[in-house]
C-alpha positions in Angstrom: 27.9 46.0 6.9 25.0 48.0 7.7 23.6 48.6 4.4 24.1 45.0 3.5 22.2 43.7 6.3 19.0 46.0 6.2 19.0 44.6 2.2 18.7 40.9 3.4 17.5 39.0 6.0 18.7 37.3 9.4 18.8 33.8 10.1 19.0 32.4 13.1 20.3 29.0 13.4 20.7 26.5 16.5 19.9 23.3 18.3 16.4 23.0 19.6 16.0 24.5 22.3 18.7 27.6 21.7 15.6 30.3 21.2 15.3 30.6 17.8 11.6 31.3 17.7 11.4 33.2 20.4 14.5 35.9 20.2 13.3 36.1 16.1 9.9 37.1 17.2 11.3 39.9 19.5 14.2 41.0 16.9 11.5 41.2 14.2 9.6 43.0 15.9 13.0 45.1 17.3 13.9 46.0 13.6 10.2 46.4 12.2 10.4 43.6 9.9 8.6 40.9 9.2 8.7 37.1 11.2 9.0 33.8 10.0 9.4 30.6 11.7 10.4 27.6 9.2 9.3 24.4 11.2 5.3 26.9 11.3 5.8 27.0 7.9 6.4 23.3 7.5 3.8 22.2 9.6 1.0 24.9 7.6 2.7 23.6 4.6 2.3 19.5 5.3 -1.3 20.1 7.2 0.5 18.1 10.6 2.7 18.9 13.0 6.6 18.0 12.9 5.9 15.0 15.2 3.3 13.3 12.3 5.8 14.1 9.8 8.3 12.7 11.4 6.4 9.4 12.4 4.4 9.0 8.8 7.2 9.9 6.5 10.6 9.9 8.1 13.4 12.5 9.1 14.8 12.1 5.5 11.1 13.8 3.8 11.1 16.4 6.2 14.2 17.6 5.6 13.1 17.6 1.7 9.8 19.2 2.6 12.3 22.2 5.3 15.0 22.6 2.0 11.9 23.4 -0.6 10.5 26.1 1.8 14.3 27.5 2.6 14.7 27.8 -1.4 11.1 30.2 -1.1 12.4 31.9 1.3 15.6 33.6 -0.6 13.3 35.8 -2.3 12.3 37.3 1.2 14.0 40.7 2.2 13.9 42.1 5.9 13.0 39.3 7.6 14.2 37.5 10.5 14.1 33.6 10.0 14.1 31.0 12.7 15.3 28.0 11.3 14.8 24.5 13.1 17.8 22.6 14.2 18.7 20.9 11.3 18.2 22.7 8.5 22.2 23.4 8.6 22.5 19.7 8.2 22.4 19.9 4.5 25.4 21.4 2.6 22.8 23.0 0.2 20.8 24.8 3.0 23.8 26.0 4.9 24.8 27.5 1.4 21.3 28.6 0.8 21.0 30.2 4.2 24.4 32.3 3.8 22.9 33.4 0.5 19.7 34.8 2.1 20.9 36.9 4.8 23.4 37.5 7.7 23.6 33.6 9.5 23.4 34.2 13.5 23.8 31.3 15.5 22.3 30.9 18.8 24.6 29.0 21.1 24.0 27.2 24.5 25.2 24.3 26.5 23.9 21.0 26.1 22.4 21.4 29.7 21.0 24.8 29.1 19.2 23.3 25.7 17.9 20.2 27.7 16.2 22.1 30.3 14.5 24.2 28.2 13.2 20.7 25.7 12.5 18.5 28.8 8.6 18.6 28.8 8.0 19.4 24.7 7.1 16.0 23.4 6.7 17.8 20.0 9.8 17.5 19.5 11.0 14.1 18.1 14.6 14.2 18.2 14.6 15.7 21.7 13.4 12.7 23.6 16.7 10.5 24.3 18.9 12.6 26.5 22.0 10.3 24.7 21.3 11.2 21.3 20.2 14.4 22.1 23.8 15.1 22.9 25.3 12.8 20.0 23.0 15.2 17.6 24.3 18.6 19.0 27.7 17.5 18.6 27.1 16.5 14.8 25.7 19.7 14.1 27.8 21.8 15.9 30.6 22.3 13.4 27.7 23.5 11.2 26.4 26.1 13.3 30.2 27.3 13.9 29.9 28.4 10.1 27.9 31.2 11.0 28.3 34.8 10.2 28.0 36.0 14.4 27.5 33.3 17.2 25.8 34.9 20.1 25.4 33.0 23.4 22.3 32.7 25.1 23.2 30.7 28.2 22.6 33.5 31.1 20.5 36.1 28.7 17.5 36.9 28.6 15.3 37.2 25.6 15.8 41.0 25.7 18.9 41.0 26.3 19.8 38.3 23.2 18.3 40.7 21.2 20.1 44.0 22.2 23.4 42.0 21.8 22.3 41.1 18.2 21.2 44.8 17.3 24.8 45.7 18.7 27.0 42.9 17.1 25.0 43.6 13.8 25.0 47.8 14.1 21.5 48.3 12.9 19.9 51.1 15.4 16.2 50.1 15.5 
């Protein structure tokens, strides 16, 4: 397993909120590889943040605009990759991302994740506490495909990431 992960890349997948950015920023740096964080890349990508997108074009472009940069990213190697939220909601990402490296996903409880998204009004699916819910239960069967689920709940950042050095056995 070793050898197979330092040839690819990790993914981390989860609902907003979960730490994606924030544990892949640490775990790159961990590992000594490089960072990249998909909804950034979106947003340098499109010249506007998610919100504009979002408002201008509609859920369904930016989920065209996150698949086209997920297919550039396969060529990457020893990278971590912080996914947003729904880029598992397409069967061809969630094939895509399984292709491109070792798929961690980073699981917390609804509560947990709406604490930590209360005050971002960035984010534009975050904002009605009912279908905030209603969304992480849609998903959640998705993120379940991963290769390693890791909790997050009562960790912090540090910690996340020493679990996922030890579930993964690379010794930074």
């Amino acid at each position: 397993m070793i050898k197979e992960i330092m040839d690819r890349n990790i993914i981390l997948i989860g609902f907003m909120g979960a730490g994606k950015s924030t544990v892949g920023r640490m775990l790159a740096e961990y590992l000594h590889w490089n960072f990249v964080d998909l909804d950034s890349l979106i947003e340098a990508s499109a010249g506007c943040a998610i919100k504009e997108i979002f408002a201008r074009e509609g859920e369904a472009f930016f989920r065209d605009l996150e698949s086209a940069q997920l297919r550039k990213m396969a060529l990457l190697r020893k990278t971590v990759v912080a996914t947003g939220g729904g880029a598992v909601i397409r069967a061809e990402n969630r094939i895509l991302l399984k292709q491109t490296g070792t798929v961690i996903y980073l699981r917390a409880r609804l509560e947990t994740l709406q604490q930590r998204v209360a005050q971002n009004t960035a984010r534009p699916l975050a904002q009605d506490r009912e279908h905030f819910a209603a969304l992480l239960e849609a998903r959640r069967k998705f993120y379940e495909e991963a290769d390693i689920i890791v909790d997050t709940d009562a960790y912090q950042v540090s910690e996340i990431v020493r679990r996922i050095v030890g579930m993964i056995e690379i010794d930074g």
